[in-house]
N, C-alpha and C positions, 0 to 999 in steps of 0.2 A: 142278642148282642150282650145281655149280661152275663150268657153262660158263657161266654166265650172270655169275656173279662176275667170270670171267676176259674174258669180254666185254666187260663194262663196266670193268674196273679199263683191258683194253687202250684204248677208246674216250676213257677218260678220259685215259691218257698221251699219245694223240693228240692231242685235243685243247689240251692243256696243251703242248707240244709246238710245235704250229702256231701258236698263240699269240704263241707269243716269239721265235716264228722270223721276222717280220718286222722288217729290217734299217732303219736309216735312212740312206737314200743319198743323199748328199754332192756336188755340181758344180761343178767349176773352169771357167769360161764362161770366164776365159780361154784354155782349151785348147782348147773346141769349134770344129768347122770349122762352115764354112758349109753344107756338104752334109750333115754331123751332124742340124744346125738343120733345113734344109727335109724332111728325111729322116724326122724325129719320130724319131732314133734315141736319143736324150738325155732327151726330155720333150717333154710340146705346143709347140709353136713360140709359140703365143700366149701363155702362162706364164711364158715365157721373156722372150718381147717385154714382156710387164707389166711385168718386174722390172729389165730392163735398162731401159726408160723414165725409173721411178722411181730405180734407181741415178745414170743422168745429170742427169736432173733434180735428187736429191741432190747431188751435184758442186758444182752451180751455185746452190746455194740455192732452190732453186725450191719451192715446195710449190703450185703449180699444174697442172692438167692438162687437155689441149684430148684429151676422147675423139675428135674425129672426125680432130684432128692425129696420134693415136696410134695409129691404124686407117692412115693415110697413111702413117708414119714405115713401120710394120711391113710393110706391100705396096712400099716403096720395099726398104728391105733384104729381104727376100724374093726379090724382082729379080733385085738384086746378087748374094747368095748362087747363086742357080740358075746364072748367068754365072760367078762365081767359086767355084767349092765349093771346091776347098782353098784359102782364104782364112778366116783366124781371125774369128771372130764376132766378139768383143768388137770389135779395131781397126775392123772394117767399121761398125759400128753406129756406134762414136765418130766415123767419118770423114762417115758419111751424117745423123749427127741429134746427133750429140754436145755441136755447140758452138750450138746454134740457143737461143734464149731466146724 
């Protein structure tokens, strides 16, 4: 009976445990390189590309979005990145879709 006790009191500290042990992790996309990005070393590439979209887009006032422009933008930088891996994400992105309306 006590190993059962102690089996479950350990299975429970486990559990409680594992629980809380997932972190919430944090991205400075201004640091990521281009090779980061194509690499999925950071996060999905297309995740990434969502947000940065919408970040530019915020910029500029925009609350529009052409999904099949945004399928283009993202295989244009992709491109880029693979030719330039150490090159920083962010400015690449702003350089290739940044100022477009």
């Amino acid at each position: 009976m006590r190993k059962v006790i102690h089996s479950m009191l350990g299975l429970a500290a486990i559990l409680a445990a594992s629980s809380g042990a997932q972190a919430q992790v944090m991205l400075d996309l201004s640091k990521v390189t281009c090779d980061q990005w194509v690499k999925y070393q950071v996060a999905n590439p297309k995740f990434i590309a969502m947000w940065l979209s919408g970040y530019f887009h915020g910029k500029r006032g925009d609350t529009m979005i052409d999904t099949q422009k945004l399928i283009a933008d993202a295989d244009d930088v992709e491109r880029y990145c693979f030719k330039n891996p150490g090159a920083l994400l962010m400015p690449s992105v702003e350089a290739i879709v940044g100022g477009q309306k």
